[in-house]
Each structure stands twice: as C-alpha cells, then as structure tokens.
N, CA, C and O atoms as CSV, one atom per row, in Angstrom:
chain,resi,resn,atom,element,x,y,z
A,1,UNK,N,N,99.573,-24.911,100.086
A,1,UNK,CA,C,100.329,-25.786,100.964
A,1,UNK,C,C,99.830,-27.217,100.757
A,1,UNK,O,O,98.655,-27.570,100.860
A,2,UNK,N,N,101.269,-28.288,100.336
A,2,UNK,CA,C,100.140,-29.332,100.110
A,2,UNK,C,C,100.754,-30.420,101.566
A,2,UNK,O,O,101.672,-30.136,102.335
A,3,UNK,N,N,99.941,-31.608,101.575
A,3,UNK,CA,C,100.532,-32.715,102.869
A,3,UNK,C,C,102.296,-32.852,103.168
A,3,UNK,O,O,102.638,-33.226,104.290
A,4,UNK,N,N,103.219,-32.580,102.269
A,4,UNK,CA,C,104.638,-32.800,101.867
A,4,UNK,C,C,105.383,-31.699,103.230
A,4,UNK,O,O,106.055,-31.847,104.250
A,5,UNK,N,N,104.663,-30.435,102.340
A,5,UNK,CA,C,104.412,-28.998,103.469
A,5,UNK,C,C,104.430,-28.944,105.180
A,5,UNK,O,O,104.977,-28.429,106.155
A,6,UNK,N,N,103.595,-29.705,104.824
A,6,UNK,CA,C,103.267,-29.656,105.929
A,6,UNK,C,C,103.725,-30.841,107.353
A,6,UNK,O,O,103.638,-30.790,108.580
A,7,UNK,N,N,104.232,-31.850,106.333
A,7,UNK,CA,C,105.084,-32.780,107.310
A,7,UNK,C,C,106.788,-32.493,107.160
A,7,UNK,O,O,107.766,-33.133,107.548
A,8,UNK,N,N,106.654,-31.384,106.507
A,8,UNK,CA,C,108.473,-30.759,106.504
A,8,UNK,C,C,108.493,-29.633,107.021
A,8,UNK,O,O,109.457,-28.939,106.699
A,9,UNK,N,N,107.208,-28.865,108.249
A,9,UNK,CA,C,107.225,-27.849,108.649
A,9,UNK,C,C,108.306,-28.334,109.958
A,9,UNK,O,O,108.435,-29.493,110.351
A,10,UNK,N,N,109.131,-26.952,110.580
A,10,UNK,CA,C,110.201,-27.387,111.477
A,10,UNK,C,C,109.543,-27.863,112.843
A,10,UNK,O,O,110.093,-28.550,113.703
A,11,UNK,N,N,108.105,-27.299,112.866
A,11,UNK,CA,C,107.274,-27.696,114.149
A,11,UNK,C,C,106.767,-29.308,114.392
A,11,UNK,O,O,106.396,-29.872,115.421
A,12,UNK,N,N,106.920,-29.824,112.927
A,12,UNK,CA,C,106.278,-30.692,113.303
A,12,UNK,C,C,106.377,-32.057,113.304
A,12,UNK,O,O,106.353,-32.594,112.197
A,13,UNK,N,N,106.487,-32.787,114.325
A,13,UNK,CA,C,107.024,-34.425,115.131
A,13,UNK,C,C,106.370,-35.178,114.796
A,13,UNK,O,O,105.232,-34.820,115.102
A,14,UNK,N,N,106.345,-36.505,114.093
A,14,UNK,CA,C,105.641,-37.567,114.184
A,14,UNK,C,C,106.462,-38.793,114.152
A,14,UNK,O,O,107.573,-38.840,113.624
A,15,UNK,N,N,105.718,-40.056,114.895
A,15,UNK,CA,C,106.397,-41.263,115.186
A,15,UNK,C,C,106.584,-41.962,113.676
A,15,UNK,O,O,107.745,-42.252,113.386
A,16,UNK,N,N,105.676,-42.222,112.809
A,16,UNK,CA,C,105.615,-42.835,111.541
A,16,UNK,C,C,104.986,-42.289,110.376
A,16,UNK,O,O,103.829,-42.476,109.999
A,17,UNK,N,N,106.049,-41.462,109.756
A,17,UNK,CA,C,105.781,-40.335,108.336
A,17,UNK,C,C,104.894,-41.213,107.629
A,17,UNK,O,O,103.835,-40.649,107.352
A,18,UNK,N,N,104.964,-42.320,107.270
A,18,UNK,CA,C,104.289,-42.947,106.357
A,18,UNK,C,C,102.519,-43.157,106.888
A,18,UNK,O,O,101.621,-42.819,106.117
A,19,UNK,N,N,102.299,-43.577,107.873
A,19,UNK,CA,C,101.115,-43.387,108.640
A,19,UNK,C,C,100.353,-42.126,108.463
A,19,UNK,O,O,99.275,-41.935,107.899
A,20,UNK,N,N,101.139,-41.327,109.058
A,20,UNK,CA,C,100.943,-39.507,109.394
A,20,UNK,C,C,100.354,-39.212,107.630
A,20,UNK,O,O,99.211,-38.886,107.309
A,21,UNK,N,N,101.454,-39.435,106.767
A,21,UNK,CA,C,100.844,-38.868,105.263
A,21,UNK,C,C,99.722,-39.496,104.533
A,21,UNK,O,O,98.766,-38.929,104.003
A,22,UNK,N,N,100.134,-41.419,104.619
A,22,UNK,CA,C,98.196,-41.561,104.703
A,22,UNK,C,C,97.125,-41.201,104.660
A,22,UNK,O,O,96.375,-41.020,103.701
A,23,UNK,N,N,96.901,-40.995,106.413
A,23,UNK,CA,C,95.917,-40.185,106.838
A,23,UNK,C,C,95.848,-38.942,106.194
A,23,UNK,O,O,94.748,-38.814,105.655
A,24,UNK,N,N,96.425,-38.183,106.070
A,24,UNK,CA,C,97.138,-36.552,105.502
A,24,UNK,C,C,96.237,-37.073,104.065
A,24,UNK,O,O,95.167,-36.493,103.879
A,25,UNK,N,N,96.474,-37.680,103.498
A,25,UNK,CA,C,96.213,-37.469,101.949
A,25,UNK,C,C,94.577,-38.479,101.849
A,25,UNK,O,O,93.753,-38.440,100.935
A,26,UNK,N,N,94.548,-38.997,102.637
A,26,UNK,CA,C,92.768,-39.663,103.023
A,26,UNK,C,C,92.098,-38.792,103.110
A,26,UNK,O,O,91.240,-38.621,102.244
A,27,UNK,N,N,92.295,-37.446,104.745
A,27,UNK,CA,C,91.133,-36.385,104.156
A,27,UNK,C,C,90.994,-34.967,103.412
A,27,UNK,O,O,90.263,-33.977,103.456
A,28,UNK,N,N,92.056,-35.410,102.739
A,28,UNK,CA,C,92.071,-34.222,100.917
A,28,UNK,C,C,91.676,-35.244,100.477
A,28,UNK,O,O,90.748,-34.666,101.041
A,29,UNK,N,N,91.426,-36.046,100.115
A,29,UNK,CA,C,90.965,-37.003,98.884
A,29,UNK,C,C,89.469,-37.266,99.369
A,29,UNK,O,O,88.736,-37.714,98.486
A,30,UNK,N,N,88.953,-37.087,100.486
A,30,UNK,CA,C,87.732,-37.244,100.740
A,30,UNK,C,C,86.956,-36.045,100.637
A,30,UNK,O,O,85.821,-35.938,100.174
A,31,UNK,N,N,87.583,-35.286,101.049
A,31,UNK,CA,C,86.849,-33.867,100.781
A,31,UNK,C,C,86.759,-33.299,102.184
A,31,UNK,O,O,87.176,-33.895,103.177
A,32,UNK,N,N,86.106,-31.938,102.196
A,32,UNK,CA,C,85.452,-31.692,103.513
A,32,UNK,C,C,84.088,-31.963,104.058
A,32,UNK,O,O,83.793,-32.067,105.249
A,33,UNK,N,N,83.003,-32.098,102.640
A,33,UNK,CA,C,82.080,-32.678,103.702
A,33,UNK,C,C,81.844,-34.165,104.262
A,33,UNK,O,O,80.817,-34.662,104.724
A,34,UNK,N,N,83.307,-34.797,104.046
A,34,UNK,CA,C,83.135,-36.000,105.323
A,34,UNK,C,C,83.660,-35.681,106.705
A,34,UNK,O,O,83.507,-36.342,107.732
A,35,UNK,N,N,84.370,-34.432,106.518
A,35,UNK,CA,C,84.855,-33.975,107.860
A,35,UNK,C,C,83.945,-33.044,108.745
A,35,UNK,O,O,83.440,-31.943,108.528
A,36,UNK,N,N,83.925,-33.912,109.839
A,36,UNK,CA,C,82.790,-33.138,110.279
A,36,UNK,C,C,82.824,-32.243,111.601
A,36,UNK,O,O,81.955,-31.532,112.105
A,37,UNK,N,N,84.540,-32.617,112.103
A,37,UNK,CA,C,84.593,-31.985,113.147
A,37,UNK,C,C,84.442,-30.394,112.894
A,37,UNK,O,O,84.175,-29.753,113.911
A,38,UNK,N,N,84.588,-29.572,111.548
A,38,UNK,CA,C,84.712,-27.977,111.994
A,38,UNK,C,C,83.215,-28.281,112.364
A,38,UNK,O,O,82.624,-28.441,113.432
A,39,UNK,N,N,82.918,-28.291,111.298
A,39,UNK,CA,C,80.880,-27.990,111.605
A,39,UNK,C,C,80.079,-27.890,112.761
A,39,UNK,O,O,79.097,-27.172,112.946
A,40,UNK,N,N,80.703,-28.824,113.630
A,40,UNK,CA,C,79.998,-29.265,115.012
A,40,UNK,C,C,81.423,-28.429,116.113
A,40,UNK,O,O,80.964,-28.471,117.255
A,41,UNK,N,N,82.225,-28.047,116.145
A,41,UNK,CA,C,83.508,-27.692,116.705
A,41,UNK,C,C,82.357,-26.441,117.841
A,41,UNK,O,O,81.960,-26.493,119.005
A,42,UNK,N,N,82.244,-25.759,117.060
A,42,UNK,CA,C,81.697,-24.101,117.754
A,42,UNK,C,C,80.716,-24.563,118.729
A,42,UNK,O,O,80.884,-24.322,119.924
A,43,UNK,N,N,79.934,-25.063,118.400
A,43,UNK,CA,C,78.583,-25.613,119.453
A,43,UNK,C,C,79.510,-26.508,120.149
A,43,UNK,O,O,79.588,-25.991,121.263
A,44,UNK,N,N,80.436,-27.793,120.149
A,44,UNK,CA,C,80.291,-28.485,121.115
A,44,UNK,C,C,81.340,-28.038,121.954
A,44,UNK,O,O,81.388,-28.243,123.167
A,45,UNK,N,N,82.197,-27.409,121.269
A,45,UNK,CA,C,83.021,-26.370,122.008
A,45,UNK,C,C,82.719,-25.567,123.311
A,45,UNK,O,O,83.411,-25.629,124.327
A,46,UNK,N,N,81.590,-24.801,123.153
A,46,UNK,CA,C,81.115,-24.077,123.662
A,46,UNK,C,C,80.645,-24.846,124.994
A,46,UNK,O,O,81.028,-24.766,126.161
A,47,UNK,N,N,79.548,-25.711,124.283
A,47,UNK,CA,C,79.423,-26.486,125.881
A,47,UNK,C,C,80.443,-27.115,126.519
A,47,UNK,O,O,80.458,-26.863,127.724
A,48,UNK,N,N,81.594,-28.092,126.014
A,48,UNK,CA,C,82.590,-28.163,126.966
A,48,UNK,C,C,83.258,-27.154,127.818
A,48,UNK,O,O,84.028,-27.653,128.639
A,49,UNK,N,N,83.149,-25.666,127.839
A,49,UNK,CA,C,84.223,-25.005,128.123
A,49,UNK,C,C,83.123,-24.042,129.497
A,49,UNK,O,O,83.524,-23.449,130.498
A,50,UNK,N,N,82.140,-24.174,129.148
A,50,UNK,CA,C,80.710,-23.093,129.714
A,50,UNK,C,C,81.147,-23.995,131.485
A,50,UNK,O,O,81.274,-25.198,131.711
A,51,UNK,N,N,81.261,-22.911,132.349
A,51,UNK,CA,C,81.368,-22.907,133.663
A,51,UNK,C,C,79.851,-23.368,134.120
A,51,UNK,O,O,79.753,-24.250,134.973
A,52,UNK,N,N,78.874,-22.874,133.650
A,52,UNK,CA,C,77.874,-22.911,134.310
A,52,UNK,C,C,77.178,-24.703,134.078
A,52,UNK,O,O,76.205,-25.041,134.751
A,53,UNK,N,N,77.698,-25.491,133.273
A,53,UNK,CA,C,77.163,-26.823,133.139
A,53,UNK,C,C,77.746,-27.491,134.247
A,53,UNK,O,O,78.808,-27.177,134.784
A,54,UNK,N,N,76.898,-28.554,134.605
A,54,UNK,CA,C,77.698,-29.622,135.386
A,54,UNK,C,C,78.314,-30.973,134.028
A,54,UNK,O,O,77.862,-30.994,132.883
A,55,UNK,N,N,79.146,-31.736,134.434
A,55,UNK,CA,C,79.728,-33.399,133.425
A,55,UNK,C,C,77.888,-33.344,133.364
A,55,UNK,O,O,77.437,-32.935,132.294
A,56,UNK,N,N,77.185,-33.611,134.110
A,56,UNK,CA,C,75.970,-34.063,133.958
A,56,UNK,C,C,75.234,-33.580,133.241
A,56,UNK,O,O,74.544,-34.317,132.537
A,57,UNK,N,N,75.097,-32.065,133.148
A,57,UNK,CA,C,74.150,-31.423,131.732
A,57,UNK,C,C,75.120,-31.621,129.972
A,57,UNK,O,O,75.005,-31.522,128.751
A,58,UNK,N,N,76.009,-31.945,131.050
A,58,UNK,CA,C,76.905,-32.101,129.097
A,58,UNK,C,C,76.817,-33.122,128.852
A,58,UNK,O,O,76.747,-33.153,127.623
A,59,UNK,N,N,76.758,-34.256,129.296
A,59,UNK,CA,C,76.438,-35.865,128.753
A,59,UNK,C,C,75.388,-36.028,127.503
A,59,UNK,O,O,75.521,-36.489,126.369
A,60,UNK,N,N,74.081,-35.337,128.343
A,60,UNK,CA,C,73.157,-35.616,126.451
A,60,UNK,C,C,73.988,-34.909,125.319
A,60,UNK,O,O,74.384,-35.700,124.462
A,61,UNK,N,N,74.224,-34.025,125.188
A,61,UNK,CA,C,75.214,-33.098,124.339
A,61,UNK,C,C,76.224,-33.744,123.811
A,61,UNK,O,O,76.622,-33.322,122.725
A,62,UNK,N,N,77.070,-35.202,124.556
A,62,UNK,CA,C,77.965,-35.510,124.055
A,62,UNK,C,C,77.316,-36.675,123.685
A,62,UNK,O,O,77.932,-36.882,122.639
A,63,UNK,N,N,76.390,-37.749,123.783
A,63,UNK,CA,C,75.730,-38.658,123.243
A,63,UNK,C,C,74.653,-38.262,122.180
A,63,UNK,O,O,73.968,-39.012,121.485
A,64,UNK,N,N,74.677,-36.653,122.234
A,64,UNK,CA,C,74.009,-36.695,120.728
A,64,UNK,C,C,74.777,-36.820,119.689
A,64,UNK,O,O,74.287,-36.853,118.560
C-alpha cells in the first residue's frame, strides 16, 4: 500500500491533499526510526488510561 492508497481510501477526508501527501511521503522517506510515537505508545498509553493515577502522578510521565 503506498501514500496514493491510502489518500484514495473511501474512509478517508482531508482539508488539503497536497499538505496531507507531504507529510504522508516525509515519514516514508524518513524512515521509522525517526518515528517515535509506536515505541513509546504502550508505556505511555498505559499510564494515560490506568484508573488508579491521579493528572498528578501522570505529569512526571508526561514531562519525561
């Protein structure tokens, strides 16, 4: 599936194609290890969603 694909899927809306594919073809051309949200996703995930934190125990977590 390449960026083309994926901005001609029937789901999917955007205000400015040309913007949207940009970006789209910036991080395939960068690779994945500049992307760093999966890596960190599971852990910070986790603490946003955990009942038992208060905003207050998650703050260092989000300033690390």
């Amino acid at each position: 599936m390449n960026v083309e694909d994926v901005l001609n899927h029937l789901s999917v809306r955007v205000q400015d194609r040309k913007v949207v594919l940009r970006r789209l073809n910036d991080l395939v051309k960068d690779g994945s290890n500049q992307l760093v949200i999966q890596r960190r996703s599971a852990k910070y995930t986790a603490i946003e969603y955990d009942p038992k934190l208060t905003k207050e125990d998650k703050v260092p977590f989000i300033i690390e």
